[in-house]
C-alpha positions as CSV (number, residue, x, y, z in Angstrom):
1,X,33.8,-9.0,-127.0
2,X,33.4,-5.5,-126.0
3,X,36.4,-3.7,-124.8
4,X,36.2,-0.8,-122.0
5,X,38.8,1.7,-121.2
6,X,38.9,3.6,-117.7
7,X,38.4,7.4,-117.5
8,X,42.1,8.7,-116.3
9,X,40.6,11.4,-114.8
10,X,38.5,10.0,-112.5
11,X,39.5,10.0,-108.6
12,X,38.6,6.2,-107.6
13,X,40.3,4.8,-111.3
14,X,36.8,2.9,-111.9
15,X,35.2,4.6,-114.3
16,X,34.3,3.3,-117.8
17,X,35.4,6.3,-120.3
18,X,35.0,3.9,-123.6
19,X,33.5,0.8,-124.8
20,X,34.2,-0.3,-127.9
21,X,32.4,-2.9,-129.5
22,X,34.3,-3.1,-132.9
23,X,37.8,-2.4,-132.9
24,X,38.8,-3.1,-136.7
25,X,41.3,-1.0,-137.7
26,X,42.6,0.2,-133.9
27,X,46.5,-1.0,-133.5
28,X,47.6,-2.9,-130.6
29,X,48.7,0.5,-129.0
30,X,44.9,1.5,-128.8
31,X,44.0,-1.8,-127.2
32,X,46.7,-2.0,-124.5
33,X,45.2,0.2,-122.4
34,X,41.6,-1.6,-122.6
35,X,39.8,-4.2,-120.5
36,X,37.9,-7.2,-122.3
37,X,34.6,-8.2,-120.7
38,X,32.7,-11.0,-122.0
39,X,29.3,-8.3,-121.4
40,X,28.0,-4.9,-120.1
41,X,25.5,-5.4,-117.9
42,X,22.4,-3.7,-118.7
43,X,21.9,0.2,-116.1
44,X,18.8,0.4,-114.5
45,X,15.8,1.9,-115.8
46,X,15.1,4.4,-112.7
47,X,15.2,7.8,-114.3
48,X,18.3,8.3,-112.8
49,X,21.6,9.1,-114.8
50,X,24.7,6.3,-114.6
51,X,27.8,5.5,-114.8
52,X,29.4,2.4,-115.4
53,X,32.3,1.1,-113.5
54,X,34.7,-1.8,-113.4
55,X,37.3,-3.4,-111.4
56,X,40.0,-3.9,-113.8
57,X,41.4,-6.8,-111.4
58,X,38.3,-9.0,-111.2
59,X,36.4,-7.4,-114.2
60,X,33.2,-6.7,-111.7
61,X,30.9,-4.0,-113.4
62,X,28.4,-1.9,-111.7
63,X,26.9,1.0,-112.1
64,X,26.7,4.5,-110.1
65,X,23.3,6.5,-110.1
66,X,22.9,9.9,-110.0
67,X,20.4,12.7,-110.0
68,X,19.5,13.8,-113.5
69,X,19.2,18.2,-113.5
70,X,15.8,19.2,-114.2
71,X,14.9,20.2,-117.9
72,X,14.1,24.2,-118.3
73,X,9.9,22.5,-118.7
74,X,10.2,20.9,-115.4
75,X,11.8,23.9,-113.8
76,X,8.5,25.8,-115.1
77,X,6.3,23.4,-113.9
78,X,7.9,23.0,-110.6
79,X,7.7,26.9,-110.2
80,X,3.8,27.3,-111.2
81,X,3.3,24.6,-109.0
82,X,4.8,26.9,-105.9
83,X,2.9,29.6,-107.0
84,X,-0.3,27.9,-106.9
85,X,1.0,27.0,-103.6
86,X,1.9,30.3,-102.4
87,X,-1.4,31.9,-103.8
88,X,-3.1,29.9,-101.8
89,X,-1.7,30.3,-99.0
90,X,-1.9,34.0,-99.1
91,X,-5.6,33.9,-99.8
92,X,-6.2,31.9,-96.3
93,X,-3.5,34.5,-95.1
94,X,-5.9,37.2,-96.3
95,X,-9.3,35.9,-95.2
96,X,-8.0,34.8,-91.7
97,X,-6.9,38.6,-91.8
98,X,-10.3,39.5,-92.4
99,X,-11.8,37.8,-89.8
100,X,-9.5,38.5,-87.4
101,X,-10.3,42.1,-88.3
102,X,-14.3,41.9,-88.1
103,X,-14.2,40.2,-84.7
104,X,-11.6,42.9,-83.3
105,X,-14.4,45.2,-84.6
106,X,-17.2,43.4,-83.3
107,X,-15.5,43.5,-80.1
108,X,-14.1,47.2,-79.6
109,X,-17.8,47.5,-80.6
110,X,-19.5,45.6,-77.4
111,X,-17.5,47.3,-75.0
112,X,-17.8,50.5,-76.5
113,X,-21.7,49.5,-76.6
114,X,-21.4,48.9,-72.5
């Protein structure tokens, strides 16, 4: 039976720090401070990061999700993606530019023609 031990650190006193599947060898100091579970439940598979949590009172397990941070490759790939974005924008940018241009011209031209 596994054995999970709570993360002192942690604000809300939930969080699994340890499990411990095989405990030959510990003494029955480094067991006092465990929980024994009959299981861990399996996280999610949602390309999300976890955390697994327990109430030490009623043993109920679940787990926390969490953003993952982007890799350095995704980062790069995020930013040629806003380029491509930003390039094209600035070329619509630039042609409404010129068109605004050659009508201004065509029309200081008419009533400079009248």
């Amino acid at each position: 039976m596994p054995i999970v031990f709570l993360d002192p650190n942690h604000p809300s006193g939930t969080k699994v720090q340890l499990i411990a599947y095989d405990t030959t060898g510990w003494t029955e100091d480094d067991l006092r401070s465990g929980i024994m579970v009959e299981a861990i439940p399996e996280p999610e598979t949602n390309g999300k990061g976890w955390e697994l949590h327990i109430n030490k009172d009623t043993k109920e397990m679940w787990y926390e999700y969490f953003e993952l941070p982007l890799s350095p490759e995704q980062i790069i790939q995020n930013l040629q993606n806003e380029l491509v974005t930003v390039k094209e924008a600035n070329t619509a940018l630039e042609k409404s530019q010129t068109d605004q241009d050659e009508l201004l011209m065509q029309l200081m031209l008419s009533m400079g023609g009248n």
